[in-house]
Structures are given as structure tokens and as C-alpha cells.
N, C-alpha and C positions, 0 to 999 in steps of 0.2 A: 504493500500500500504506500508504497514512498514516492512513485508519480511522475519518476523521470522517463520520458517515452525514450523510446531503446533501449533502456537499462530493466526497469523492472515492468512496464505494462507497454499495452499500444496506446497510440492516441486517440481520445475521447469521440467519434464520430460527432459532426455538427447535426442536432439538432437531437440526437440520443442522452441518457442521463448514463449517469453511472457513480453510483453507491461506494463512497472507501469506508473500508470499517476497519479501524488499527486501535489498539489498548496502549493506554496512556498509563507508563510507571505512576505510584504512588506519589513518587518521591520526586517529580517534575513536576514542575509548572511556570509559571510566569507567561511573558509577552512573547508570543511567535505570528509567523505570519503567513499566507497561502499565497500561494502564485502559480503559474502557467509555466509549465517546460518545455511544452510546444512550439516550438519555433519561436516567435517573435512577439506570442501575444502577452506576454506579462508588460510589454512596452507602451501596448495599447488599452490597456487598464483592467487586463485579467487578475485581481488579486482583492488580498481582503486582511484583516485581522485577523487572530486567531489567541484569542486570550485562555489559560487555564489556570483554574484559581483551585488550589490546596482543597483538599477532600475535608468536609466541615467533620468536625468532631463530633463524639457519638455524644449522645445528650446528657451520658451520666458524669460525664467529666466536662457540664456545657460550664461552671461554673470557673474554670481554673482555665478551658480550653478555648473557649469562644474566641476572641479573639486576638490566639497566639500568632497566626499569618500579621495582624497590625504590629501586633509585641513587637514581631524580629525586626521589620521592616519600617517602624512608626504608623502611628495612628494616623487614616487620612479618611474624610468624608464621600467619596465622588472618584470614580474611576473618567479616566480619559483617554482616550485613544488616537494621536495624532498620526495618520500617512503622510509625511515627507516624503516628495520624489520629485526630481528632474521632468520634463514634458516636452514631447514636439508635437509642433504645430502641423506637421505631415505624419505620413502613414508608417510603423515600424517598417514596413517593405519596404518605402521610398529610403526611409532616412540606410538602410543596411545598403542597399543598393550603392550607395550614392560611396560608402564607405568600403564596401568591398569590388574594386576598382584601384590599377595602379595611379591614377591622377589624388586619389585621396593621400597620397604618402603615410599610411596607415595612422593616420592624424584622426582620433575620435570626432564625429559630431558633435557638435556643441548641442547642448539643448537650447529652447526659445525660452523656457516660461518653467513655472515652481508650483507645482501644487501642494493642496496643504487637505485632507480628506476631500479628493476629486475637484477640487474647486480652486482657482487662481485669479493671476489678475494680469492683462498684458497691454504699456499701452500702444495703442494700437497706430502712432504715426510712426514708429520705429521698424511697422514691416516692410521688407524689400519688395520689389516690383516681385522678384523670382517667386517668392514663396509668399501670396498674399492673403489676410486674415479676416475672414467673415469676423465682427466683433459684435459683440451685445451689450453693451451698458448693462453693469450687474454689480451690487455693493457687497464688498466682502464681511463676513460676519464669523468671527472667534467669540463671540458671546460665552462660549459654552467654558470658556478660561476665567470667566470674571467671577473669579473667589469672592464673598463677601463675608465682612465677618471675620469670625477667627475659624470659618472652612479653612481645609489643606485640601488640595486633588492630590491622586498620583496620576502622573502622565506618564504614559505609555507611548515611546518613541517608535516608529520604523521607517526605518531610507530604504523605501519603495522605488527607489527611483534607477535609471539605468547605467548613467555613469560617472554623477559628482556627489562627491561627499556632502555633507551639511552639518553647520556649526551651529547649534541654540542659545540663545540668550534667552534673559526675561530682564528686563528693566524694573528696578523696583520692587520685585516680588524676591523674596529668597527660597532657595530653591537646596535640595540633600540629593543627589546621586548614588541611587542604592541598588540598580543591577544593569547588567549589561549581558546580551545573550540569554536571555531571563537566568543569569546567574549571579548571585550575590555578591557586593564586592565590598570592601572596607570604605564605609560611609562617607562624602565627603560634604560638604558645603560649598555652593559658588553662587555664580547668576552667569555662567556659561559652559556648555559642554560640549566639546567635538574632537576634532572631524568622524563625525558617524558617515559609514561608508554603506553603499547600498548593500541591503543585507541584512546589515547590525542593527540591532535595537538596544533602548535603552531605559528604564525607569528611572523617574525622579517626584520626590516630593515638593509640588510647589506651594507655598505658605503665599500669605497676603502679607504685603506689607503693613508694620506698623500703622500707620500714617494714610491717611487718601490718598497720596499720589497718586496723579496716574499713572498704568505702567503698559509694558506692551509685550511684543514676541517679536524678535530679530533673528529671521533664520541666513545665515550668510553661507550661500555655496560658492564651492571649493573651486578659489580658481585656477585650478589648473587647466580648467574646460571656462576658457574666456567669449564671450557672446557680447557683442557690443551696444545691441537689440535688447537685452536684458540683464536688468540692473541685479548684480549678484546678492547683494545685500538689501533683506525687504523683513517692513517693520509692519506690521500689525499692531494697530490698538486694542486695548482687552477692553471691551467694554458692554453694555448689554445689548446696544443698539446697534446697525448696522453700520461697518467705519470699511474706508477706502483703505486699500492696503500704498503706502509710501517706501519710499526707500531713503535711506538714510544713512552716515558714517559712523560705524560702531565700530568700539573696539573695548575691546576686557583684557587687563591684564591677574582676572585671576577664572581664568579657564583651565576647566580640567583635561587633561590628556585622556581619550579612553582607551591609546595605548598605553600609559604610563600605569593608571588606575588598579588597582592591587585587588584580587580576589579576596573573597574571605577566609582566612586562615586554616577554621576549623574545615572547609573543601580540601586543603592542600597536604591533609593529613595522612591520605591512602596513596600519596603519588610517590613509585617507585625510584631509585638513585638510578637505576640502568634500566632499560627497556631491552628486551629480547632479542630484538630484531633492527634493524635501522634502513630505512628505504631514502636513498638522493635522487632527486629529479631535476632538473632544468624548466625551466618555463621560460617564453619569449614570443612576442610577436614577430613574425620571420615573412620578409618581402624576398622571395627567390624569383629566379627566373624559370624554372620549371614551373610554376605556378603563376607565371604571366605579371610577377610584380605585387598580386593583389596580397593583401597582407592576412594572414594567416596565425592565429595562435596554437603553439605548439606547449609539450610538454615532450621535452628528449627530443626525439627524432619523430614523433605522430603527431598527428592533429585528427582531434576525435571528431566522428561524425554518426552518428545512429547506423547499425545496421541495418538496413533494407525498412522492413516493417514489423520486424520480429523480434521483441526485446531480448537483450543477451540472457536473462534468467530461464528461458526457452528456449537456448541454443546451447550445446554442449561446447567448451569451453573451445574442444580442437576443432571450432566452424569456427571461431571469430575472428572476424577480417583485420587486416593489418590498421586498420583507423583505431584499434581499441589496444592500449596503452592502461595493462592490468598490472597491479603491486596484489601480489596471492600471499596471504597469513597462513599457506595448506603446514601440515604437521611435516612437509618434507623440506618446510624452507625454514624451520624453528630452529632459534638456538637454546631453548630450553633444556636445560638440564633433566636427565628421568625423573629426581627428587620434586620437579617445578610442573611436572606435566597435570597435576588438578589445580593448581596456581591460573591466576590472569595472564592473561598475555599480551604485554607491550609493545606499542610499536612508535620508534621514533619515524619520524617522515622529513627528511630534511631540504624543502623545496627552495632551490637559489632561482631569483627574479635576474636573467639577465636586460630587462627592458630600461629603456632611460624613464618610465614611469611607473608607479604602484599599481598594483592590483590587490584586491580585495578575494578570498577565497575564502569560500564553504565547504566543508565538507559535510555532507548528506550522513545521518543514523547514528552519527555520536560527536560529542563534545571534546574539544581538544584541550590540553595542556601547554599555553605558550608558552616555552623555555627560552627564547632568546627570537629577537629581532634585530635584526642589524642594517646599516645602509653606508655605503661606502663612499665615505668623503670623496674620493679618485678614482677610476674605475670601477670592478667590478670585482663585489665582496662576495664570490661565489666562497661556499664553503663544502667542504670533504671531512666527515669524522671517521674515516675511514684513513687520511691521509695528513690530516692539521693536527696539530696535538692540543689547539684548544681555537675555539673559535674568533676570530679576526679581532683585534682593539679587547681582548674578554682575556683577562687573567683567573685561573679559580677563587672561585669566592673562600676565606676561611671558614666561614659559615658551613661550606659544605663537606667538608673534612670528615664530620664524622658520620656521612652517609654515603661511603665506598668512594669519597677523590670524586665524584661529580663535577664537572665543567662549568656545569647551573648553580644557580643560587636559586634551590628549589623554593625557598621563601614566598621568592618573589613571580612566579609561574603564575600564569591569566590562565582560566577555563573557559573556553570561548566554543563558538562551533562558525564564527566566520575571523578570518587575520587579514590584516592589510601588512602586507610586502611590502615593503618602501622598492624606490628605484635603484636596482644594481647591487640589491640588497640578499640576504635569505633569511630565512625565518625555522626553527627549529621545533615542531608540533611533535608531544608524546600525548598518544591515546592509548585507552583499552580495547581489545578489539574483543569485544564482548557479546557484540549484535553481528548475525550471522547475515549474510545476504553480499548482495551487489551494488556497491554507494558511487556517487559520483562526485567527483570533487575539481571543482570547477570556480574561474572567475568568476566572481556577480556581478563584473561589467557586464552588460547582456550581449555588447557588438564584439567583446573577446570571447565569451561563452559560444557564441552563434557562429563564431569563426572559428571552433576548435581548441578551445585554452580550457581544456575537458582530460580526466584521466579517470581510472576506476579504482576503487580496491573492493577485493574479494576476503570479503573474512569468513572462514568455516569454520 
């Protein structure tokens, strides 16, 4: 039921339903969210939230247990649920078209416009003759943020969107950052939190300010994806009635990194000094001339494409065509020990970004352990632990001394299920491979996804 077409189902026929039915651990929950793997249509606004809130207590212990979910996380009045995402004003076909072509120089499209739950604001003498914008006079309305009183919301973040990051403010309102990945992180306090990358979600608790001020919501996307048509930084007023979205020059210098952002300790408790297995890949968008120029994302020497119409789960392993680029956890590629064989089994994954730009990766059916990100002032910080005797500018921590000489400062390990790669950088993910199946583990840019910046792993 995991919904990747090629990998584990076909695709949805138009105009037919089709029922998932998948069992939610206990012990999961938080903010997640649903999308389209079908080709191109999560661009065109196939997707949705997908909240799961902790199994309520049994009633004999409602006195002590009712409200232990508020406990861990603070008390807040008012769920909310914000979609952030990037938007074109043309068709996902047009815009992929227009990008997979050697005249693109494998230069992403810029988006037009910002939406915030399906809804934006663009003005409209900024369109070019080429790509021109039926507009509607329509007033934008965040009413549903105007805390009053001593309410707190928690806001529920997702960058829905295809390929810029996004930065949150709140002016005014004070705000605690309490999960990321719906996974708990050591609490922080600000009034800004970023670069959330498409993919990544984020909880926060927002408080009213002391005071009436007015206050607003500043989402500033990342410009690395520059549009001159649209003002990157756009402010919202919180207020009940309905207010014209502006743009404006913000800046916070006490914004949280939510690469930097430290998980919660007592998570970090079960994570292993060595992992059993370690798997190095390469990842790169690659303009060849066997391939006419057109830019292509690769992982190694493949660039993944769906087989035919018949998900690989329904194909035996020696039919899979040379497009599918598997890392297999089988018992003949273990270095477990016989003592270790009813033990967990880990696996490091050491993916080097050779691109001049980041990329954002998910991996599909489990949660990872960040150990180390890295991004190389000069060149290119590929890394081999197989061949470096500690990872680039990372001396060992003494911290980690007394958990087998570890590389890591296991302390300090993010459990994530998406990472952002900086450029020319790698990034160092140890998981359990616990969930058995066929996962995909891919960009969440959508025009690298859709272009082959796809690999598998096979856990059995």
C-alpha cells in the first residue's frame, strides 16, 4: 500500500477508485502528507494532508492520561494545517517539457506564484506576453491564524510544493518548534523557521502575543529558484477579515536551522555505534550526449524509470530492467555476525551529491538517522567509508569513545524520513531495515524525480 507506480502497484485508472488499506504503528503519529507518484500530477495539485493523532487513552486511566499527547508537546487549543508549495501558472507537462530539452541547460523552472492551502495571490501586470494569466480579483484570507486571547494553535507545516524551499516567520506572535518529520525534536523558541524543503514538515506552537499588535505570516522562498514575476518574500496579515497578501523585506536573525535542530534524546537511545552493512551511491544530474544533452538525474550509472506497466513487486527480481538501481538487505549481502542474526539490522547509506545544487530526499517505509551532513567549501566533498578514515573537515567526537570509536557524535543524529544534500556535498543516513518490501528513495524535487534521481532498496 505504499503507492509508488512501478514499484509497488499500477497506476490508478482515470475515472476508477481504488481503496488503500495499511495499519498505522501504535507508536506513530504526527503530521504527514499524501501525494501523486504518477507522473506529474502531484504538480498539478494531487495531494492533501494526512494528520494522525496518538490512540486516546483507555478511560480508566482518562484521569492521569487524557491529555499526555498536550503534556509532551504543550498544551494548544486549535489544530492547523498549513500546505506551502511553489505553483505554475502552466500545465506540469508544459513546464517538464520545457525542462527536459538541451536548451534548458538543466536549469530548474522557476515557479510563478506561492500557494498557501490551494489558494495565492499573483499580480497580474508582471505576466509575460509568452505565458499569459487569466486573473480574478480575489482577497486572500488566513483568518483561521488569528489566535485571540490566551488560544495557542499548533501549526502543522508541509512544502507541498515542487522545487523551493520555504522559510516561516510570524511577526509578533511567539512561536516553540516541537517536531519535524512528525518526529520530536529538542524544543526551541523563535518567530522563524527554515529552509523547509518540499517534502519536510514541520510542527510549531504558535502563542498570541502579549500585546495587540498586529502580526502577520512571512513565508520567504528559497532563492535559489529566482523569478523576477514573483516577489519571493510575501506577508500575510493574520487577521479575521479578509487582507490582500503584500510583500515585504524580512529578515530574522534568530531563525532556527531545521538542519541544525537536534532530535529528542530519549529517540536516540536505540541507535547502534556501527551498522551492519554500508551502501555508497553517487547522485547527479548528468547532461550526456548519448542522451541528446537533455539533463537527466542519475544515481551511479542509472536513471530510474518505471518498468513497463508492471510494478517490480510482481516481477521477479532477475526480469528487472537495467533502469532499476537496487541496494538488497538479502541474508547473502549481511555482515552480521551468527550471534547478531535475531538482532536488527542496520544499514548505513552513504549518498554523495555530486550536483552544484541540493537536493532534498525521501526515503519511502522508514525513518532515517542523520549522522553527518557535509558540503564542501571547494569542490567536491564526495565521501568513501570504505576508503576515508573519517569523514571530510569531521575529526571523532570524544563523546563517542565509548560506543566502539564511532566517526559520529551519535548525540547529535536527526531522525528524519526526508534530508536535504547541500551542493557537492554527502550526507551519511543509518536506518533499521525492519519493514520488508520495495521502497523508493528519490528527490522531492519533482523535475529530478520525473527525470530519474530514483533508486530502490529491497529489505527482506
Amino acid at each position: 500500500m505504499d503507492g509508488a507506480v512501478g514499484v509497488t502497484q499500477r497506476p490508478i485508472p482515470p475515472g476508477s477508485t481504488f481503496t488503500y488499506n495499511f495499519t498505522i504503528p501504535a507508536d506513530q503519529s504526527g503530521t504527514f502528507w499524501y501525494h501523486a507518484h504518477s507522473g506529474l500530477l502531484r504538480v498539478d495539485g494531487l495531494y492533501g494532508g494526512l494528520i494522525v493523532h496518538k490512540p486516546s487513552p483507555k478511560p480508566t486511566v482518562r484521569g492521569l492520561l487524557a491529555r499526555a499527547d498536550q503534556r509532551e508537546l504543550g498544551s494548544y487549543d486549535k489544530d492547523i494545517l498549513l500546505l506551502v508549495g511553489d505553483w505554475y501558472h502552466r500545465s506540469a507537462d508544459q513546464v517538464y517539457s520545457w525542462y527536459m530539452r538541451a536548451g534548458s541547460f538543466g536549469n530548474e523552472p522557476v515557479p510563478d506564484s506561492l500557494l498557501i492551502n490551494g489558494v495565492g495571490h499573483f499580480d497580474c501586470s508582471m505576466a509575460v506576453p509568452a505565458r499569459p494569466v487569466d486573473c480574478i480579483l480575489r482577497q486572500m484570507n488566513v483568518s483561521y491564524l488569528d489566535a485571540k486571547g490566551d488560544a495557542t494553535y499548533r501549526v502543522r507545516v508541509v512544502n507541498t510544493g515542487s522545487v523551493a524551499g520555504v522559510t516561516l516567520g510570524f511577526q509578533n506572535r511567539e512561536f516553540t518548534l516541537i517536531q519535524v518529520d512528525n518526529i520530536d525534536v529538542e524544543q526551541q523558541d523563535s518567530n522563524s523557521a527554515g529552509v523547509l524543503y518540499p517534502g519536510q514538515r514541520m510542527d510549531i506552537m504558535l502563542r498570541p502575543s502579549p500585546d495587540e499588535t498586529p502580526s502577520s505570516l512571512t513565508i520567504d522562498l528559497d532563492k535559489e529558484y529566482p523569478n523576477p514575476a514573483l516577489a519571493s518574500i510575501q506577508t500575510f496579515d493574520i487577521t479575521n477579515s479578509p487582507n490582500n497578501l503584500s510583500s515585504s523585506i524580512y529578515s530574522s536573525n534568530n531563525t532556527i536551522s531545521l538542519s541544525e535542530v537536534a532530535t529528542r534524546k530519549s529517540l536516540l537511545s536505540g541507535l547502534p555505534a556501527k551498522a551492519h552493512q554500508t551502501h555508497v551511491v553517487y547522485t547527479k544530474i548528468e547532461k550526456l550526449s548519448i542522451n541528446h544533452n537533455v539533463p537527466y538525474g542519475f544515481f551511479n550509472r542509472t536513471s530510474w524509470r518505471p518498468q513497463i506497466d508492471t510494478p517490480l513487486i510482481d516481477i521477479p527480481r532477475e526480469k528487472w530492467d537495467k533502469n532499476q538501481l537496487v541496494l538488497s538487505t538479502g541474508p547473502t549481502t549481511s555482515r552480521r555476525l551468527s550471534s547478531d542474526q535475531d538482532k536488527d539490522l542496520w544499514i548505513d547509506l552513504v549518498v554523495n551529491n555530486l550536483d552544484d545544487s541540493g537536493h532534498p530526499f525521501h526515503m519511502h517505509g522508514h525513518h532515517f538517522y542523520i549522522l553527518r551532513t557535509y558540503q564542501a567549501p571547494v569542490g567536491w566533498g564526495a565521501y568513501n567509508p570504505f576508503t576515508d578514515a573519517h569523514p571530510p573537515g569531521l575529526a571523532p567526537h570524544p563523546a563517542s569513545s565509548s560506543r566502539t570509536d564511532s566517526p559520529y557524535d551519535l548525540s547529535r543524529a536527526q531522525l528524519r524520513d526526508t534530508v536535504y544534500i547541500p551542493s557537492r556535498g554527502h550526507a551519511v543516513l543509518r536506518f533499521r531495515a525492519d519493514n520488508p518490501g520495495i521502497w523508493l528513495f528519490h528527490c522531492h524535487i519533482i523535475w529530478h524525480q520525473a527525470s530519474g534521481m530514483a533508486m530502490l532498496l529491497q529489505i527482506e
